[in-house]
C-alpha positions in Angstrom: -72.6 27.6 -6.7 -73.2 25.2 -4.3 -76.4 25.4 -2.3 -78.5 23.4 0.3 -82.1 24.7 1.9 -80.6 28.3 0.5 -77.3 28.4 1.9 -74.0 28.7 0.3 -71.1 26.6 1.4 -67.5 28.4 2.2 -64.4 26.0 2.7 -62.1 27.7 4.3 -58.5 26.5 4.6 -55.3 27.7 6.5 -52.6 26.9 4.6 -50.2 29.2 7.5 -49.1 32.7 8.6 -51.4 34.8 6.6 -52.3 32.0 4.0 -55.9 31.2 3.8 -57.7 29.6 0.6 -61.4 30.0 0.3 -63.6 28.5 -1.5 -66.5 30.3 -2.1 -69.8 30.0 -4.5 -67.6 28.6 -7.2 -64.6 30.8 -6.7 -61.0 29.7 -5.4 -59.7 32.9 -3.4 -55.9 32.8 -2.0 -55.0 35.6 1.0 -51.0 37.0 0.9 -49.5 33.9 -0.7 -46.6 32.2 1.4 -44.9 28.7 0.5 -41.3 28.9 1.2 -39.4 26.6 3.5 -38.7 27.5 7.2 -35.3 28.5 8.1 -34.5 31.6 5.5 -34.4 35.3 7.5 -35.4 38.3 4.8 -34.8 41.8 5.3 -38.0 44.3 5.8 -35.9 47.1 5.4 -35.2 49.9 8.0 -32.9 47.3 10.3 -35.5 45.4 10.7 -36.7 41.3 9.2 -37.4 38.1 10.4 -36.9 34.4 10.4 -39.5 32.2 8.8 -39.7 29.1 11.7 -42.4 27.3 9.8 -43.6 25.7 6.7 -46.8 25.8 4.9 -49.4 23.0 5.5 -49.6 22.9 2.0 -47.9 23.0 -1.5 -49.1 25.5 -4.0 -49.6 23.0 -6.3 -52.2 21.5 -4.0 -54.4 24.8 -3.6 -54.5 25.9 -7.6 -55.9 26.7 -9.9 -56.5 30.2 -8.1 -58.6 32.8 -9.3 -57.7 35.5 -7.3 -55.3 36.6 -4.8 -56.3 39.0 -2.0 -52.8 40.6 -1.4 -52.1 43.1 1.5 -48.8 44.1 0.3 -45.6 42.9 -1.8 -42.7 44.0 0.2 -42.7 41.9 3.1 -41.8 38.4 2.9 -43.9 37.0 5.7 -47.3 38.1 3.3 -45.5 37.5 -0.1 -42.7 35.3 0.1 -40.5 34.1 -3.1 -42.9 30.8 -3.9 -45.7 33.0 -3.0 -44.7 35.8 -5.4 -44.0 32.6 -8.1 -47.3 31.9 -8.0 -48.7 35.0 -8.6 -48.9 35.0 -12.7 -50.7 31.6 -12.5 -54.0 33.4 -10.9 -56.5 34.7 -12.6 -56.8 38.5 -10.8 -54.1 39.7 -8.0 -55.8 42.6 -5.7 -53.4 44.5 -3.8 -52.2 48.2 -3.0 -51.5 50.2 -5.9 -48.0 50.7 -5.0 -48.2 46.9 -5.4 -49.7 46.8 -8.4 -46.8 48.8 -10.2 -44.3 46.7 -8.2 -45.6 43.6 -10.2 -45.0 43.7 -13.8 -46.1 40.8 -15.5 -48.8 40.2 -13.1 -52.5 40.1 -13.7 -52.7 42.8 -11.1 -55.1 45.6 -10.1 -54.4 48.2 -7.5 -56.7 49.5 -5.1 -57.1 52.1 -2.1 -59.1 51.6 1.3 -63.2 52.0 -0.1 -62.5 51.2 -3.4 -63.8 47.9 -5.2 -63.5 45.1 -7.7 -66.0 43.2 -8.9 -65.8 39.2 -10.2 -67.7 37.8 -12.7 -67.8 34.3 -14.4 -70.4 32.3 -16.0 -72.4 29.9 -13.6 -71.0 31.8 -10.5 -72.5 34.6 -8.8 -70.7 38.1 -8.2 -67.8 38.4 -5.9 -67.4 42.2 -4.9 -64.2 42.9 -2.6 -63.9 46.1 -1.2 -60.2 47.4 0.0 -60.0 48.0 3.8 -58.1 50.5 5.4 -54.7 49.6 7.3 -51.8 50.9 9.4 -48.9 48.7 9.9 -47.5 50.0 12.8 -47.8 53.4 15.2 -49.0 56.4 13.5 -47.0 58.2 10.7 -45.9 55.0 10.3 -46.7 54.0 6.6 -44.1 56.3 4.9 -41.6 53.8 6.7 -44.0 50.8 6.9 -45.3 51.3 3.1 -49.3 50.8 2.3 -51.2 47.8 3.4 -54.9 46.9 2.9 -57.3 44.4 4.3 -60.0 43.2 2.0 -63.9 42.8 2.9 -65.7 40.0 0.2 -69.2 39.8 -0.7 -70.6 37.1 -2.8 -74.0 38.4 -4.5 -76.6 40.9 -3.7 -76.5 39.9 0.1 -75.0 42.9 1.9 -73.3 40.8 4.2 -69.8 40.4 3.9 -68.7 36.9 3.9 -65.3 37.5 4.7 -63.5 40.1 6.2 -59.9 39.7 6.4 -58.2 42.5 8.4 -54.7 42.4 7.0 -51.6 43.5 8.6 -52.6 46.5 10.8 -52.6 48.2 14.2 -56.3 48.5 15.7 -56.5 52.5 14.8 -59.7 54.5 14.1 -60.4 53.7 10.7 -60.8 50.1 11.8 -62.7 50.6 14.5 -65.3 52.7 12.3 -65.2 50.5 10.3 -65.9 47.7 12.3 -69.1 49.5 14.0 -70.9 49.8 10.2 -69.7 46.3 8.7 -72.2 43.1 8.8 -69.3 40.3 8.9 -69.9 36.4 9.0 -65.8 35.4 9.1 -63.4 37.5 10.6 -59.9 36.6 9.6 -57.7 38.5 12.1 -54.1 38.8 10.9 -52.6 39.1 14.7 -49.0 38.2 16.5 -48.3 41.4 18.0 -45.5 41.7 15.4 -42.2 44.0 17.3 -38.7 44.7 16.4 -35.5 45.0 18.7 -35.1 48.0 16.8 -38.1 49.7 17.6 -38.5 48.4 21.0 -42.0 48.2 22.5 -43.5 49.5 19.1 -46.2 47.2 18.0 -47.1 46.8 13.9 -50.2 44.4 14.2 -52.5 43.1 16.6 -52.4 41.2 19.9 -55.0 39.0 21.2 -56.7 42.0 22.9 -57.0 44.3 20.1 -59.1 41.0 18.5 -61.0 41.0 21.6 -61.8 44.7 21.4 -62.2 44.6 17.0 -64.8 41.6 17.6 -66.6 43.3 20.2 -67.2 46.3 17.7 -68.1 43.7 14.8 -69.6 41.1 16.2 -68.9 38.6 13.4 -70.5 35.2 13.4 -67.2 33.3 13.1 -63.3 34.5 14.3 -60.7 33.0 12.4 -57.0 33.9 14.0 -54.0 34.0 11.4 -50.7 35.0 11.6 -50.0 34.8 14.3 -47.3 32.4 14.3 -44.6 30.6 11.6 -42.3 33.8 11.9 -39.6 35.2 15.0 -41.1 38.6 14.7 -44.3 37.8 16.4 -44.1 38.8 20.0 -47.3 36.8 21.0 -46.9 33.2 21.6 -49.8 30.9 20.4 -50.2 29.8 23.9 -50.6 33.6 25.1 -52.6 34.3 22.5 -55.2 31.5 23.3 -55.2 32.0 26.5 -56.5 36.0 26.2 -59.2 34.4 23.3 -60.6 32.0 25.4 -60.7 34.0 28.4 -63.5 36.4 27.2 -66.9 34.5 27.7 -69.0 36.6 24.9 -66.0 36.1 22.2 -64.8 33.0 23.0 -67.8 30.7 21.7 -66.8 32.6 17.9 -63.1 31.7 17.6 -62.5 28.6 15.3 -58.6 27.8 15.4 -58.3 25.9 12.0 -56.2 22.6 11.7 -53.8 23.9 8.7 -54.2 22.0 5.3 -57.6 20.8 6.5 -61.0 22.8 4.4 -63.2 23.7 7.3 -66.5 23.7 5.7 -69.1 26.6 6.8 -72.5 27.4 5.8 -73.8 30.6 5.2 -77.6 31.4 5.2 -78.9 34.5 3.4 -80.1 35.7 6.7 -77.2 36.5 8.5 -74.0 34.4 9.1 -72.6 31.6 9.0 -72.3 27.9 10.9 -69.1 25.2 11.2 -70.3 21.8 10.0 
């Protein structure tokens, strides 16, 4: 592990949509792996799907080796897309839903449910503990439709901070909010876009800018990173909406760090609390 004065050193890179490597205390951690080409529309089921309009920043074979992948869920393209899901056996450990889990034979794969948690170990590293999140992708009673998602919370050490909380596909609904109130968070990563169907009208299944205004007021988290929020036609927020609601908060704007995709944003964390942009 990387240290300096007693701080660890996170990279953190956005590779697009939900896509994020970390780099972490020795440890190469990839969020809901997407790599396909722009142009292809897939089916989410239900009537509903959606075009992928960009590209990532990044081949996979530029971000591995991998050794694990934080996945929110396997049956929607925009978080697992086909050279996403090809890259899956090459990790080391895939965390996802349980449902997941079964879905992916083959795969080095361990299921989990919101509050339960997997710990990491390898020689010369320190522990990584991540702790499933709860998630509702869309209105209520939604998820027999929807199908299970979770978010992830990661804590490198003994430190009871988490390093990085990343939110997943989810309305802002109660569970999130408690859990927001109790969690000590250095990075958010906020999967937003305000995702709606023409099917389902008005119906929203993630967040908009103002639920992250509201979640980060509850959390307080040292560093906002936005994701997903873009790269897809089923994202009702545009990037220059979404900015504009960010930036016009005075007490949240100073946290949010828009990443250049394909560059590694360095950060340091300090075992106080939080963590700082280089």
């Amino acid at each position: 592990m990387v240290k300096d004065g007693g701080s660890a050193m996170l990279h953190v890179t956005h590779l697009g949509g939900p896509t994020v490597l970390l780099q972490l205390g020795g440890w190469r951690i990839l969020t809901d792996p997407t790599f396909d080409a722009p142009g292809t529309t897939y089916s989410f089921g239900w009537g509903t799907g959606s075009t992928k309009t960009a590209g990532p920043a990044l081949a996979p074979e530029a971000i591995t080796p991998v050794d694990v992948v934080l996945l929110s869920h396997d049956h929607h393209a925009d978080n697992l897309d086909e050279q996403g899901r090809a890259l899956l056996p090459h990790a080391g450990t895939v965390l996802t839903t349980r449902a997941a889990a079964r879905r992916l034979r083959g795969v080095n794969a361990v299921g989990l449910t919101p509050g339960a948690t997997h710990t990491l170990r390898a020689p010369g590293r320190e522990t990584l503990t991540i702790r499933a999140t709860p998630c509702r992708h869309g209105p209520p009673f939604s998820t027999a439709v929807v199908g299970d998602v979770i978010g992830f919370a990661v804590t490198l050490g003994d430190c009871g901070t988490v390093t990085v909380w990343m939110t997943g596909d989810t309305v802002l609904h109660g569970p999130v909010r408690r859990l927001a109130e109790r969690l000590d968070v250095d990075v958010l990563l906020v999967h937003l876009g305000r995702v709606r169907f023409p099917l389902t009208g008005r119906v929203r299944y993630s967040m908009d800018g103002r639920d992250a205004l509201r979640l980060v007021e509850l959390l307080r988290p040292r560093v906002v990173v936005p994701v997903h929020y873009e790269g897809w036609s089923h994202f009702s927020e545009s990037t220059h909406a979404l900015r504009r609601t960010l930036a016009g908060d005075p007490v949240t704007a100073p946290s949010i760090t828009w990443l250049e995709p394909g560059v590694a944003t360095p950060v340091a964390t300090t075992p106080m609390r939080g963590l700082e942009l280089q």
